[in-house]
N, C-alpha and C positions, 0 to 999 in steps of 0.2 A: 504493500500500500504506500502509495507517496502522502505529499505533503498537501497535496490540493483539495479544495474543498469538497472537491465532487466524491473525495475517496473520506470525508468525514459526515458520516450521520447528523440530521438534523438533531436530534436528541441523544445526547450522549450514553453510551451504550445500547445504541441502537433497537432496534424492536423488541430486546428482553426487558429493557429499563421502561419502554413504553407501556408492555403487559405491565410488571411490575405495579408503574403507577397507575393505570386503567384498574389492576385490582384493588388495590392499597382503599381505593374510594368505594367499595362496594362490600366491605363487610355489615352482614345482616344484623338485621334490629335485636335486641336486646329486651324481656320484655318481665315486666313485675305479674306478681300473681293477679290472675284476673283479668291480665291484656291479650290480646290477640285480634284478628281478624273477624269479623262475624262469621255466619256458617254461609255452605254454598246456596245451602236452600233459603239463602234471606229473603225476606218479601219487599221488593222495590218500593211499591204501591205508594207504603206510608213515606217513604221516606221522598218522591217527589216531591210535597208541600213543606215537607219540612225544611226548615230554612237552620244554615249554621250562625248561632251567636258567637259572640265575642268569646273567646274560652278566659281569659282573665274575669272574666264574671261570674265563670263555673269554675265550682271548688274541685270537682272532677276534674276538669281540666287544665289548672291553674298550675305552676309552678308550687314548691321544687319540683321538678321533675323525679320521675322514679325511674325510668329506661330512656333508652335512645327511641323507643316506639314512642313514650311517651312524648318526648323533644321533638318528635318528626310531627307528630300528631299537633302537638299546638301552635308550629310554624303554621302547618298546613290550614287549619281550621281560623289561623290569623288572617292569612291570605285571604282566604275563602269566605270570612263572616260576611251574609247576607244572602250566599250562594244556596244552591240546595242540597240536601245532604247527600244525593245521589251524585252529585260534582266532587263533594267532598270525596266520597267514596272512590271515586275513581282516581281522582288523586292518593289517596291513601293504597289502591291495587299499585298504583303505578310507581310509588316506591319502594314500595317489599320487590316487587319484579325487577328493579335494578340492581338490587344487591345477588351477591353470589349465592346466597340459598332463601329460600321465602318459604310459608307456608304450602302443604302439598297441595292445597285445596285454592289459593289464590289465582294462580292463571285460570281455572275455569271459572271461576267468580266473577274476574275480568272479563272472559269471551262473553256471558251470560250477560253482567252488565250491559254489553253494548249489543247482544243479538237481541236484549228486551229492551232497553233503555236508550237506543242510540241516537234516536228523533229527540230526547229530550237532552242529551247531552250534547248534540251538535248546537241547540238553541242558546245553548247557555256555555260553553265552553269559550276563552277567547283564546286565542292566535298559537299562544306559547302552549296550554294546554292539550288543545286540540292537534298541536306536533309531535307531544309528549306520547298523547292515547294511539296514532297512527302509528309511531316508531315503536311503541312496544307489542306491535304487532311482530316485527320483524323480528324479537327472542320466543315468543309467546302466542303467536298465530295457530288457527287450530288446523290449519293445509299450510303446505309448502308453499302453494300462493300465497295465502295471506302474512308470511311470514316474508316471501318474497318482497314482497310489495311493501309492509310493511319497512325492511331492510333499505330497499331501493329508497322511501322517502325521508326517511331518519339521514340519508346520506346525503338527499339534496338539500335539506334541509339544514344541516350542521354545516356543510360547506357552506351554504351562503350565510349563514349566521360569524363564520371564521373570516368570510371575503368582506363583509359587508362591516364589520367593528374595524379590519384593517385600513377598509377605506377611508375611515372617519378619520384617518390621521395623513391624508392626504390634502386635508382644509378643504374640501369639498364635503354639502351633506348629503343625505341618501336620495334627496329629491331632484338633483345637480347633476346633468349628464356631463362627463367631462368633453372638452371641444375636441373637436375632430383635427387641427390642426399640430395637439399635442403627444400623437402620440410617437414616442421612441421604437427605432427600427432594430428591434432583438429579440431576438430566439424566442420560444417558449419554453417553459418546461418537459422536459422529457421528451424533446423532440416535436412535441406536439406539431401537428400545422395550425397558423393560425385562423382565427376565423373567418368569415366573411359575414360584414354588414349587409355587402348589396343581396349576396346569395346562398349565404350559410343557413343551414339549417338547427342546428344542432340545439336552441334554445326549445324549438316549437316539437321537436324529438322530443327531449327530456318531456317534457311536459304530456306532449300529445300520448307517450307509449306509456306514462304513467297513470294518466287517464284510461287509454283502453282493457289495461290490466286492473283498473279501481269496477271500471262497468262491467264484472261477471263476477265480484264478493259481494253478497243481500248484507253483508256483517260490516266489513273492511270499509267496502264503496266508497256509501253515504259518504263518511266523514275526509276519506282520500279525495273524493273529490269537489267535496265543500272546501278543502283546504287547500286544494290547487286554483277552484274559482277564487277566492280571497288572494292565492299569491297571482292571478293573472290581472285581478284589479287594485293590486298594491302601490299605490302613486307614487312610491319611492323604492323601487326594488330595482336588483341589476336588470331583471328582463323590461321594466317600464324604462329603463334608462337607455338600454338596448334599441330602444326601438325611437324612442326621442335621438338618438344618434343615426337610426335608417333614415326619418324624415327628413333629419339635418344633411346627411348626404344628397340622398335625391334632390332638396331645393339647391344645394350646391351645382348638383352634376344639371341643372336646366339653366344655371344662368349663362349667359352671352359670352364667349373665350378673347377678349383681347388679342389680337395676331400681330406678327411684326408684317412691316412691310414689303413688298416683294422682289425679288431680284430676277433680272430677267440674263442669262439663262439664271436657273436657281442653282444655289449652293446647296453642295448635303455631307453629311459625315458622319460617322458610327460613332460609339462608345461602347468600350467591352470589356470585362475586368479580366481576367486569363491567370491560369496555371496550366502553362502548356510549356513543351519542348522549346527550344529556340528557331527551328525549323517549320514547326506549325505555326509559330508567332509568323516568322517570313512569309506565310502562303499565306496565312492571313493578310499581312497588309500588302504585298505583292499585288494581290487579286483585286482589293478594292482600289487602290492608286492606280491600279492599269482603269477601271474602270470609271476614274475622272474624281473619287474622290478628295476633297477638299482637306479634310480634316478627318485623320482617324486617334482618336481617345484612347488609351489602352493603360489600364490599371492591373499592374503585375501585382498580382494576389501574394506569391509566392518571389524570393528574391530569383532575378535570372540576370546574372550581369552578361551573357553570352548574348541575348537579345536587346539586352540598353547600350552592347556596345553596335550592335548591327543597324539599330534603328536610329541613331544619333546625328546623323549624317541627315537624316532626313525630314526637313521642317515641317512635313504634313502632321506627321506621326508626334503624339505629346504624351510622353512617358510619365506617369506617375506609379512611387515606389511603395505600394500598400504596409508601411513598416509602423513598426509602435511607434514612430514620431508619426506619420501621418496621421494615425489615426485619432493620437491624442491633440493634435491640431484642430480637427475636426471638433472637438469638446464633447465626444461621445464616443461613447466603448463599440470597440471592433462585436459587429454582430457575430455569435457563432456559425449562423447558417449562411453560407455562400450565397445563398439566392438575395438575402438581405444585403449582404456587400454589393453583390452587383446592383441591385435595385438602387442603392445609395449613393455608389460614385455614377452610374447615372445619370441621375435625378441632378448630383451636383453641375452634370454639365449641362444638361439640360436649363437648369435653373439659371447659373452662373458662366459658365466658361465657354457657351457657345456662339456671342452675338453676331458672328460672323457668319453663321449660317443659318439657311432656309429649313432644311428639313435636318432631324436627327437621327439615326435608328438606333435600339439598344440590342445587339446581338451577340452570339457567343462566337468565340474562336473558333469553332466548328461547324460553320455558318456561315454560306457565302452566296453573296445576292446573285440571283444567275436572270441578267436580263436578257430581252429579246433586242432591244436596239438601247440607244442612250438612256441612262438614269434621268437624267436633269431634265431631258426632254418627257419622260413618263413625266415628271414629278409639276413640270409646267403645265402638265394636262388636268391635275387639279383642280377643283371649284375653289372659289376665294374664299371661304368660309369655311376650308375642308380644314380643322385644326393637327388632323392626324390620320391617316390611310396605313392600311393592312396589306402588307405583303402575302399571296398566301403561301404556304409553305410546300415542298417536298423532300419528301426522303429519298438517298444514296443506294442505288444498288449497289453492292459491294463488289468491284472488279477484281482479277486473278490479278493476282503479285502482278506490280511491275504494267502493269497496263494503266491508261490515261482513265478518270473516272470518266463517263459521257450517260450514263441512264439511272434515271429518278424516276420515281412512281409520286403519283398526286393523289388526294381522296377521291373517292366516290363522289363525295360532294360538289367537288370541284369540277370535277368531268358532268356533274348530271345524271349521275347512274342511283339506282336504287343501292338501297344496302348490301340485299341476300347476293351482289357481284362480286362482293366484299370474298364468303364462304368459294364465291367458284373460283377465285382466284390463287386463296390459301386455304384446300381445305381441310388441312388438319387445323391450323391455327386461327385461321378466318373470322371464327364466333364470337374472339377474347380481342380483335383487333380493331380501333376506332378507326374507320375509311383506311383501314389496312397495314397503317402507322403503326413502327413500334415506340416512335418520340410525339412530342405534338402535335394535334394537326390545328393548333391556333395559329401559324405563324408568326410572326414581328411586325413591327410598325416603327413607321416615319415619322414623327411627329415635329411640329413646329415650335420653337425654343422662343423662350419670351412669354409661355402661358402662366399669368399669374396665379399660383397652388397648386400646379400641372404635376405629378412627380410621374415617374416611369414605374411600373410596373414590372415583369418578366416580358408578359404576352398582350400588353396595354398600358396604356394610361388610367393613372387613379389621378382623384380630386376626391380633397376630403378621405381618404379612405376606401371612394368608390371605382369600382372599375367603371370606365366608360366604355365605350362603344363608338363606332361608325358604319356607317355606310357604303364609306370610300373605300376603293382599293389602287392599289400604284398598279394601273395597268402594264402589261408585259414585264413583271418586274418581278419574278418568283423568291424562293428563301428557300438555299439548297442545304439541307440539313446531312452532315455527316455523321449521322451519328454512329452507325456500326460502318468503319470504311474498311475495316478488312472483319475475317476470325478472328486474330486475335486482339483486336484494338475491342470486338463485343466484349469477347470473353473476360481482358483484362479490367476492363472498366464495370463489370456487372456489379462486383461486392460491391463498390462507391454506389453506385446509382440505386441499389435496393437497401442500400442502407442511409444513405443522405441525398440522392438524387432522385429522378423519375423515374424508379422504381419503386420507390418507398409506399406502403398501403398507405391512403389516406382515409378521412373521415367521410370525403363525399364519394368514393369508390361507388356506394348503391349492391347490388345484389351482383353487377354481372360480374366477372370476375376481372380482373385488371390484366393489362400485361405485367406488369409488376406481379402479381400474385402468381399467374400462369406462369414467369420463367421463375418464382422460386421455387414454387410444385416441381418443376424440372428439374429445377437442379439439386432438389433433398430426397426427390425419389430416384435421378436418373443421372445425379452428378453431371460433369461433360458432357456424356454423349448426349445429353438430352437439350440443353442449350445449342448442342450444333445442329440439332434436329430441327429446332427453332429458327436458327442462325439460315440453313440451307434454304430453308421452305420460305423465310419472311425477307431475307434479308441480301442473299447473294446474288449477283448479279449471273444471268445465264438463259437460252436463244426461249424456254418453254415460259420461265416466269414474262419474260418481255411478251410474247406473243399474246398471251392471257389479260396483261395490263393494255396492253393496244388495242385488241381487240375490244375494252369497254372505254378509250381515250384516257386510260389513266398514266401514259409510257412519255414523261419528256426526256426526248436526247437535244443534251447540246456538252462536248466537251467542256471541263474543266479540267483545263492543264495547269495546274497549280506550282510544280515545281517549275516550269517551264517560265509562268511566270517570275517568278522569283531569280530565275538567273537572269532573266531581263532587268529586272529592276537593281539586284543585289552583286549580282555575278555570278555567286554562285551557292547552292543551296546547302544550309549549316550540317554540320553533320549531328 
């Protein structure tokens, strides 16, 4: 174990010191002669109208105490004066069932209470209670359901209780959405992906599948889903805040975009952040400088003095060195997820460092625009109003060693073809592959710099947090995606990309199964050979798959001589 925090437990001696304390709180009542629980067979009836008094006014009740029963009983009956004795009671079931032993006869006292009593406990229960009675279903439930469910809301419910007092020390109250311009670009925990405002689900999930499991318990139900209606009208709750932060997007994402003025031919330029060889750095900017770029961006993730002595020479190309001075320059901590760096530097040039030109795009080293005639000229073709246009994307069939790449597959979509062409095309893997893609099929975008709040995205533009959208696309102007360029560049890149890249499961995956999921199935049932399985049928280039993609117009050829380039521009290509 090192020194880093990641390798020290939040609680010191880790999950045995957490039992520990978790127990330590839960030794049972103590009780003087005479005390105990009523029986199972109590009669509710009377005890409805009966209302609890003050217990300092009952000599029964009153201090000195004589047990910890005793002590639990006249907090509770404190709390409680005016209630009904049937609230009281419930309360009183519900702290014997906390502790590590209770009577044997309490938990069905409790179910009974609420299978006969639970219209009049829902009336009169408030907020905190009513969380209590749900959550000790989850020890004490009389079906696995109801213990289920019970479990499930004790957990949403404690969480937000732990999120919701942390927040209080943010100087914001619980009624205060925080603005949309504040929030910092870093990791989640545990990898997590983060959410989405404009199109995340995962709020109306929790909620919706805790609901459909409350409507089939006559017992549980009622009060699971009187207490979800009370949390979805809580005018100060993370999910009302949640949604006061969608509204604030969306009026954002409809006002009017500011544009710079236009240059006639137009000016355009990339920005990319890269951890790549010094040789892929060279195709990379080789390819876009041949193709009239003005300005290429490039943010070395990783130190590579081999490509900042090659590109120095060259004024298009503006090197920045992603090192702990950068970042600390910036006044914000290096994100851990690479998608957030890139998103960030960017966004920076976007924002700041590009007023020299017309369009931007944000792409990766492995990514190269394959037009059909001039860029500047698509990009003049433009509406005035266009703030940002879509490149669409294609995927690399993968040439034999040593040959020039020249054949790219497009979606279904893109061609106009229905889905099920998708399955005829690949049909062992077809079913698991979106328009037949094993990387995105969103493509990249151009966007115009100078939009005030405008930041970059991966596969778009956000404002506010929101993803936008257009219309536009850069006519003749594809995005040729290399992502498997040989076997062995899939192969070696697989572990990164299922474990921190586009491979990784995510939250909105859905039912059908991912290509992510599909090449890990492969390769924990079928090791290698099952990945090359994969690799032949989706990804290699050769005369049966081309004929199949052409015959639905999904087949673009046009050479990319990428090293070729690069001895034009360099002389000669790095080793």
């Amino acid at each position: 174990m090192s020194d880093d925090a990641s390798d020290r437990p939040v609680y010191p001696g880790g999950i045995d010191a957490v039992l520990t304390q978790m127990e330590g709180r839960r030794d049972p009542f103590t009780y003087a002669e005479g005390e105990g629980l009523p029986p199972l067979d109590l009669r509710f009836a009377p005890l409805r109208d009966r209302i609890v008094g003050d217990p300092d006014a009952d000599a029964a009740e009153a201090p000195p105490f004589r047990s910890s029963y005793h002590r639990k009983r006249h907090a509770l009956r404190r709390e409680l004066t005016g209630q009904s004795e049937l609230v009281f009671l419930n309360a009183l079931l519900i702290s014997h069932l906390r502790k590590r032993s209770w009577p044997t006869h309490a938990p069905a006292l409790f179910r009974r209470l609420w299978a006969e009593e639970g219209a009049h406990l829902i009336e009169r229960l408030d907020p905190r209670w009513l969380v209590s009675s749900v959550s000790t279903f989850g020890d004490h439930g009389a079906t696995a359901a109801q213990r289920s469910l019970g479990l499930a809301l004790f957990t949403l419910m404690g969480t937000m209780k732990l999120y919701e007092f942390e927040r209080l020390h943010s100087g914001h109250g619980p009624d205060t959405a925080f603005p949309l311009d504040r929030r910092v670009d870093a990791a989640l925990p545990l990898r997590m992906d983060p959410y989405s405002l404009t199109s995340g689900g995962l709020d109306v999930n929790l909620i919706g599948r805790l609901w459909r499991e409350a409507e089939g318990d006559a017992v549980l139900g009622p009060p699971a889903r009187h207490l979800l209606t009370l949390l979805i009208h809580e005018p100060a709750s993370l999910f009302r805040r949640l949604q006061v932060m969608r509204q604030r997007k969306a009026r954002a994402s409809a006002r009017p975009r500011p544009l710079p003025a236009p240059r006639d031919p137009p000016r355009w330029g990339l920005v990319a952040t890269v951890d790549a060889a010094a040789a892929d750095i060279a195709r990379f900017v080789a390819h876009h400088l041949e193709l009239g770029a003005t300005a290429l961006h490039l943010y070395l993730d990783t130190p590579n003095a081999e490509a900042e002595a090659l590109l120095r020479e060259r004024p298009e190309v503006h090197v920045t060195r992603c090192d702990a001075a950068y970042w600390s320059a910036t006044g914000r901590a290096r994100p851990d997820a690479h998608q957030l760096r890139q998103i960030r530097n960017a966004t920076a040039v976007l924002q700041g460092t590009a007023p020299d030109l017309d369009w931007l795009a944000h792409i990766d080293v492995d990514e190269f625009l394959l037009p059909e005639g001039d860029i500047a000229q698509a990009l003049r073709g433009l509406p005035r109003d266009a703030t940002f246009a879509r490149m669409a994307p294609t995927e690399l069939l993968a040439p034999a060693p040593g040959e020039v790449p020249r054949h790219f597959k497009r979606t279904h979509r893109a061609a106009g073809r229905p889905p099920a062409v998708v399955e005829e095309i690949y049909p062992t893997f077809g079913l698991h592959l979106d328009g037949g893609f094993v990387s995105h099929v969103s493509g990249k975008v151009f966007a115009r710099p100078g939009q005030e709040g405008v930041r970059f995205g991966i596969h778009t533009l956000r404002r506010g947090g929101a993803h936008l959208t257009t219309e536009h696309a850069v006519s003749g102007v594809a995005l040729a995606h290399l992502h498997a360029a040989s076997w062995e560049h899939f192969r070696d890149r697989f572990a990164f990309r299922r474990a921190r890249g586009s491979y990784r499961v995510r939250e909105d995956d859905g039912d059908r199964m991912s290509v992510g999921q599909i090449l890990g199935f492969l390769h924990d049932t079928e090791g290698e050979a099952g990945l090359r399985a994969f690799f032949d049928e989706v990804c290699r280039d050769g005369p049966d798959l081309r004929a199949r993609l052409c015959a639905h117009d999904m087949l673009v050829t046009r050479p990319l001589d990428l090293d070729g380039a690069v001895r034009r521009v360099f002389g000669q290509v790095p080793a």
